[in-house]
Kinemage of the C-alpha trace (Angstrom):
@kinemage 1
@onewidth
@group {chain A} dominant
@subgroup {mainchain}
@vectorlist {calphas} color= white
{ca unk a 1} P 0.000 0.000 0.000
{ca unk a 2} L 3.091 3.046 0.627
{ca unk a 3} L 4.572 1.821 -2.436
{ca unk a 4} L 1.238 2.455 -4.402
{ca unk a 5} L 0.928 5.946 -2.063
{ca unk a 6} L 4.543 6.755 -3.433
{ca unk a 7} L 3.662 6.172 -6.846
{ca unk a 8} L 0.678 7.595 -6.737
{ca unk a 9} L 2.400 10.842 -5.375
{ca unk a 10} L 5.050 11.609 -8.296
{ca unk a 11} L 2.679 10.847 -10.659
{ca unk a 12} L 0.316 14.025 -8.874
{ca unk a 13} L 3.043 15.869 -8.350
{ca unk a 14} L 4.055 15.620 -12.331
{ca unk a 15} L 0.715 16.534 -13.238
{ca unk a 16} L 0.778 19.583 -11.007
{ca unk a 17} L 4.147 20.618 -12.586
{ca unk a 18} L 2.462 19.931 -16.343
{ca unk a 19} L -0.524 22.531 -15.259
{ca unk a 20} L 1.879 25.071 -13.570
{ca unk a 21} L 3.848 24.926 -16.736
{ca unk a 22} L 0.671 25.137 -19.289
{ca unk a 23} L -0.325 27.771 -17.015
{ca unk a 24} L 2.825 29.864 -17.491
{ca unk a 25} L 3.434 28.461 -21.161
{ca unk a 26} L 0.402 30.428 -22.044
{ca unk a 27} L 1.109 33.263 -19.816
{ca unk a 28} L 4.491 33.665 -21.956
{ca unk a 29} L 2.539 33.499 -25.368
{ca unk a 30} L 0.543 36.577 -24.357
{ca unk a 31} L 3.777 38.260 -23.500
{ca unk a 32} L 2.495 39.411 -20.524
{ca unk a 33} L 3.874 37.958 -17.949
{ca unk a 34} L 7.003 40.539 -17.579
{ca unk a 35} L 4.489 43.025 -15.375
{ca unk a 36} L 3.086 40.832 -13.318
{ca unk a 37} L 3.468 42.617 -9.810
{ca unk a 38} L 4.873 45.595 -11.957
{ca unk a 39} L 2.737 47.514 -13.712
{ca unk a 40} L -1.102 48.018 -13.810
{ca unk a 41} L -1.987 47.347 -17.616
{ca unk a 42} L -4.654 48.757 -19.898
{ca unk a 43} L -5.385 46.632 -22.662
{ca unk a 44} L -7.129 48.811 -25.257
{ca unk a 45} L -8.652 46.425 -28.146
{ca unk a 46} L -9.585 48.590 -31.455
{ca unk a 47} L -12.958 47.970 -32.910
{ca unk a 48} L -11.937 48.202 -36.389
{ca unk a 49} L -8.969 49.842 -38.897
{ca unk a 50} L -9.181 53.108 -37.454
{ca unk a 51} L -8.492 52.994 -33.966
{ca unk a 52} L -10.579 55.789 -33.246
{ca unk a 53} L -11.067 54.336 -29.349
{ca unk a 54} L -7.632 53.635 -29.026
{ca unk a 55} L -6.709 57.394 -30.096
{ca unk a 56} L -8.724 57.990 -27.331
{ca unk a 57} L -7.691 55.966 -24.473
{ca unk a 58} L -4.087 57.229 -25.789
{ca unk a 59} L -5.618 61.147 -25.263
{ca unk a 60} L -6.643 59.927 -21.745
{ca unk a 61} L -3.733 58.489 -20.832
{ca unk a 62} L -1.603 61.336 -22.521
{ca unk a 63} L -3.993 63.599 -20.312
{ca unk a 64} L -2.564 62.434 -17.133
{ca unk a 65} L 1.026 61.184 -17.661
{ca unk a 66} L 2.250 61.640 -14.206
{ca unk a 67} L -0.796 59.772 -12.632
{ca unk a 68} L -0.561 56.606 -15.051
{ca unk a 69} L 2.858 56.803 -14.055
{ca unk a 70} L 2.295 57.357 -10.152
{ca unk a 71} L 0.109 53.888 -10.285
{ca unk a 72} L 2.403 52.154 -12.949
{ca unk a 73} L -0.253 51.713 -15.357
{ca unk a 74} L 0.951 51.555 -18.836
{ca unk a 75} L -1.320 51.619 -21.959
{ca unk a 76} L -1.236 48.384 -24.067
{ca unk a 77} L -3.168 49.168 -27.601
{ca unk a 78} L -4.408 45.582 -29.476
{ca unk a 79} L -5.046 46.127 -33.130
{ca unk a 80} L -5.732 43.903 -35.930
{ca unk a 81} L -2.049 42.090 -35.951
{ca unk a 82} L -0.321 44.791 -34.059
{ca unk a 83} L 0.558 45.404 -30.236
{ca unk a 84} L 1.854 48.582 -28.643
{ca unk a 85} L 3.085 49.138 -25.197
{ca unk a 86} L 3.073 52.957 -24.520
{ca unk a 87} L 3.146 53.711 -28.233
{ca unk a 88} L 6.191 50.770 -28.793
{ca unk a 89} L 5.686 47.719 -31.104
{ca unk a 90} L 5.538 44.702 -29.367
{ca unk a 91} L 6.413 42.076 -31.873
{ca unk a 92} L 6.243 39.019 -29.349
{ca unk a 93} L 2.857 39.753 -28.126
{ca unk a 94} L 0.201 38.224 -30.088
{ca unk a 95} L -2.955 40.348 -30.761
{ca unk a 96} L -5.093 37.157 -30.758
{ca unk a 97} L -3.996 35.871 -28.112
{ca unk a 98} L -4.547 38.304 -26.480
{ca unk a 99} L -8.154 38.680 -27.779
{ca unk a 100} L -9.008 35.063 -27.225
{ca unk a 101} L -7.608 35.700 -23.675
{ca unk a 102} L -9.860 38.258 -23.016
{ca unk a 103} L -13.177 37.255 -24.731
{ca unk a 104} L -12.859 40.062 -27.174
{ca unk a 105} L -14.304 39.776 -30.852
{ca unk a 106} L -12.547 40.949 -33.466
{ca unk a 107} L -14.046 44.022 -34.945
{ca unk a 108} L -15.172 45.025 -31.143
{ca unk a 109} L -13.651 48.080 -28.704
{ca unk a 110} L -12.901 47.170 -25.550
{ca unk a 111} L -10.960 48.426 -22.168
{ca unk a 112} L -9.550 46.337 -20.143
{ca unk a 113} L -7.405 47.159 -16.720
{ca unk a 114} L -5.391 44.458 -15.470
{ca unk a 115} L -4.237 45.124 -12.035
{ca unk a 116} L -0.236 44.112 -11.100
{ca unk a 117} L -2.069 40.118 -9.815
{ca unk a 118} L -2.943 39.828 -13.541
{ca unk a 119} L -6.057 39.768 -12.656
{ca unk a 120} L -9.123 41.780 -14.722
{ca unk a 121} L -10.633 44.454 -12.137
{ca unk a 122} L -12.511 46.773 -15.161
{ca unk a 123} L -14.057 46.199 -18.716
{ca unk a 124} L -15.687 48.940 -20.940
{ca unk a 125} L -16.624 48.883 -24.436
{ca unk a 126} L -15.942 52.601 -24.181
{ca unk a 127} L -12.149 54.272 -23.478
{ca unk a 128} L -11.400 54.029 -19.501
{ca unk a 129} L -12.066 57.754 -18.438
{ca unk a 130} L -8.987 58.969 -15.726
{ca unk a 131} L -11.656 59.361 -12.997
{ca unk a 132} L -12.783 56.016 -13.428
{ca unk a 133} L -9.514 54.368 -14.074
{ca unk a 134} L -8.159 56.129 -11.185
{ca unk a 135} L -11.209 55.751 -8.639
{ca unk a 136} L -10.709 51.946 -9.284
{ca unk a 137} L -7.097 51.908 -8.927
{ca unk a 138} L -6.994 54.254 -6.140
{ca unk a 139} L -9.271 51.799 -3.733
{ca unk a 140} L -7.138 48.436 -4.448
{ca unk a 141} L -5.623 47.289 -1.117
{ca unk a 142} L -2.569 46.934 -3.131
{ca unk a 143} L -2.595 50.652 -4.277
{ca unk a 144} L -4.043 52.042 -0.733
{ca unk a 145} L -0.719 50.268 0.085
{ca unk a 146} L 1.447 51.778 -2.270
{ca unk a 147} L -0.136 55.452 -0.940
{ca unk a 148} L 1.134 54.767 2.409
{ca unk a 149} L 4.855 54.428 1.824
{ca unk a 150} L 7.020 57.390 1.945
């Protein structure tokens, strides 16, 4: 019976590893992972060839410079094939990924915030407004945290 526990126990313990690594496997495809615990993210997704919603969750975040940076939020635009982190290419980070990640059609705005967990905390199928990205920032534990410190 402990030899059948001991086998029983690597062979759990391999699946766990196989999960952990799918888990982070696809966490590297989106490209991602790098601001985990770093940065607060907004993932802007443009509806269509124009990017009129991304110009203006740029103009919003363009707005307010020193605040985005204050709360280490940086603006991540999705187009059609393209990624851009703060107006950079990202050549590694897959646009559909990233909208399969997300649940977000193609041909379909949407905001995202990603707080520094990964986790989503806000969706819009408008641009995130300052006010509102900040008022939901501003009352994570993490960020009253963050306010505290000298």
């Amino acid at each position: 019976m402990a030899t059948r526990t001991l086998c029983t126990v690597p062979a759990f313990v391999a699946m766990a590893l196989a999960v952990i690594g799918a888990e982070n496997l696809e966490a590297k495809d989106q490209g991602l992972e790098r601001f985990l615990w770093e940065n607060r993210l907004v993932l802007s997704f443009a509806e269509d060839g124009s990017g009129e919603n991304n110009a203006r969750q740029r103009a919003e975040r363009d707005a307010a410079r020193s605040a985005w940076a204050e709360r280490d939020l940086l603006l991540i635009e999705i187009s059609a094939g393209t990624v851009r982190i703060d107006g950079m290419t990202a050549p590694r980070i897959d646009a559909a990924v990233l909208r399969n990640r997300y649940d977000v059609p193609a041909g379909r705005f949407t905001a995202i915030l990603i707080g520094k967990d990964g986790g989503s905390k806000l969706r819009s199928r408008a641009p995130l407004t300052n006010p509102v990205l900040f008022g939901a920032i501003d009352s994570m534990p993490m960020r009253q945290n963050e306010m505290r410190r000298p």
